[in-house]
C-alpha positions as CSV (number, residue, x, y, z in Angstrom):
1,X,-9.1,-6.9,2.9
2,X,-6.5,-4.8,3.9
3,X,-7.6,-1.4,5.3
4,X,-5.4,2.2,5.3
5,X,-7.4,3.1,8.5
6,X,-7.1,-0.2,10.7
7,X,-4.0,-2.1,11.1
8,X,-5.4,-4.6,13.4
9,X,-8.5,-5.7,14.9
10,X,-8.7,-8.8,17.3
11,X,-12.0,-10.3,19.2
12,X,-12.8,-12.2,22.3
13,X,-16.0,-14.6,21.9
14,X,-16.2,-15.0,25.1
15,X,-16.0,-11.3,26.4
16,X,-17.6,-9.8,23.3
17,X,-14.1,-7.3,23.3
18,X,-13.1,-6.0,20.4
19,X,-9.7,-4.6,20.1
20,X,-9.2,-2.1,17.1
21,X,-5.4,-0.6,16.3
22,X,-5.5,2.4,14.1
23,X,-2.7,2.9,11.6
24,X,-1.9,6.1,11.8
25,X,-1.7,6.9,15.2
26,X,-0.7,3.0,16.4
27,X,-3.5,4.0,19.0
28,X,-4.9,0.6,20.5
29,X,-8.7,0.4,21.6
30,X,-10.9,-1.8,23.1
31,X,-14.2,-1.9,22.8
32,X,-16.9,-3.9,25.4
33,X,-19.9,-6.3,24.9
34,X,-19.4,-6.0,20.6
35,X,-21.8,-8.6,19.4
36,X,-20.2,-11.3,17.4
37,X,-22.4,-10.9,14.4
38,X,-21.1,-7.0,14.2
39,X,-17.5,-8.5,14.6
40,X,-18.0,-11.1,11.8
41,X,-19.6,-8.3,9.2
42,X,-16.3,-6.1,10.1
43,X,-14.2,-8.3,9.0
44,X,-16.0,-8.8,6.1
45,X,-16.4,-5.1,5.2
46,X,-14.7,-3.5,2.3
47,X,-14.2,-0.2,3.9
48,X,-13.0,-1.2,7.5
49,X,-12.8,2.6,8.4
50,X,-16.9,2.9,7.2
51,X,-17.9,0.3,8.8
52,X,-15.7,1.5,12.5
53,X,-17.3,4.7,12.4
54,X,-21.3,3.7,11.0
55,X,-21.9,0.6,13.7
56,X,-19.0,0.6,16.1
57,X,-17.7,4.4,17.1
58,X,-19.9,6.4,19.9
59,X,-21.9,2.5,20.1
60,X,-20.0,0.8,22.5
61,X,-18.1,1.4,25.6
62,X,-13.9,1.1,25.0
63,X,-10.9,1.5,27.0
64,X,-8.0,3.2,25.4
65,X,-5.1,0.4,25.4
66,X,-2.1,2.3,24.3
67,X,-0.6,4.8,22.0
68,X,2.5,3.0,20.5
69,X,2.1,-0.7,20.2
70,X,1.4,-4.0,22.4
71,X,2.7,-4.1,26.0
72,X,2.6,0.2,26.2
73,X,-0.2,1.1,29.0
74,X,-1.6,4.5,28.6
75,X,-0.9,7.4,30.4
């Protein structure tokens, strides 16, 4: 389902990273040893901004990627 608060979230079985791109801003995050099950009811939610800020912001450590889109480091 489409969300107006995400544009874009991608996952890494392997690492358990979670990378979340806001629309808005275009910020780019990514987020450290996410659980796959909490990954797999995310992209299932309905409200992808509710379910961000109730069981995955101030939960996990993250790295912010960039500001403006893929292959832009932060500064």
């Amino acid at each position: 389902m489409p969300s107006t608060a995400i544009s874009r979230i991608e996952y890494e079985p392997g690492t358990g990273t979670l990378d979340v791109r806001f629309q808005d801003s275009g910020r780019l995050y990514r987020y450290y040893d996410v659980p796959e099950r909490v990954y797999a009811a995310f992209r299932k939610s309905v409200s992808k901004g509710r379910f961000f800020n109730d069981h995955i912001r101030d939960r996990y450590d993250f790295a912010h990627i960039s500001a403006d889109g893929p292959g832009r480091a932060a500064a």
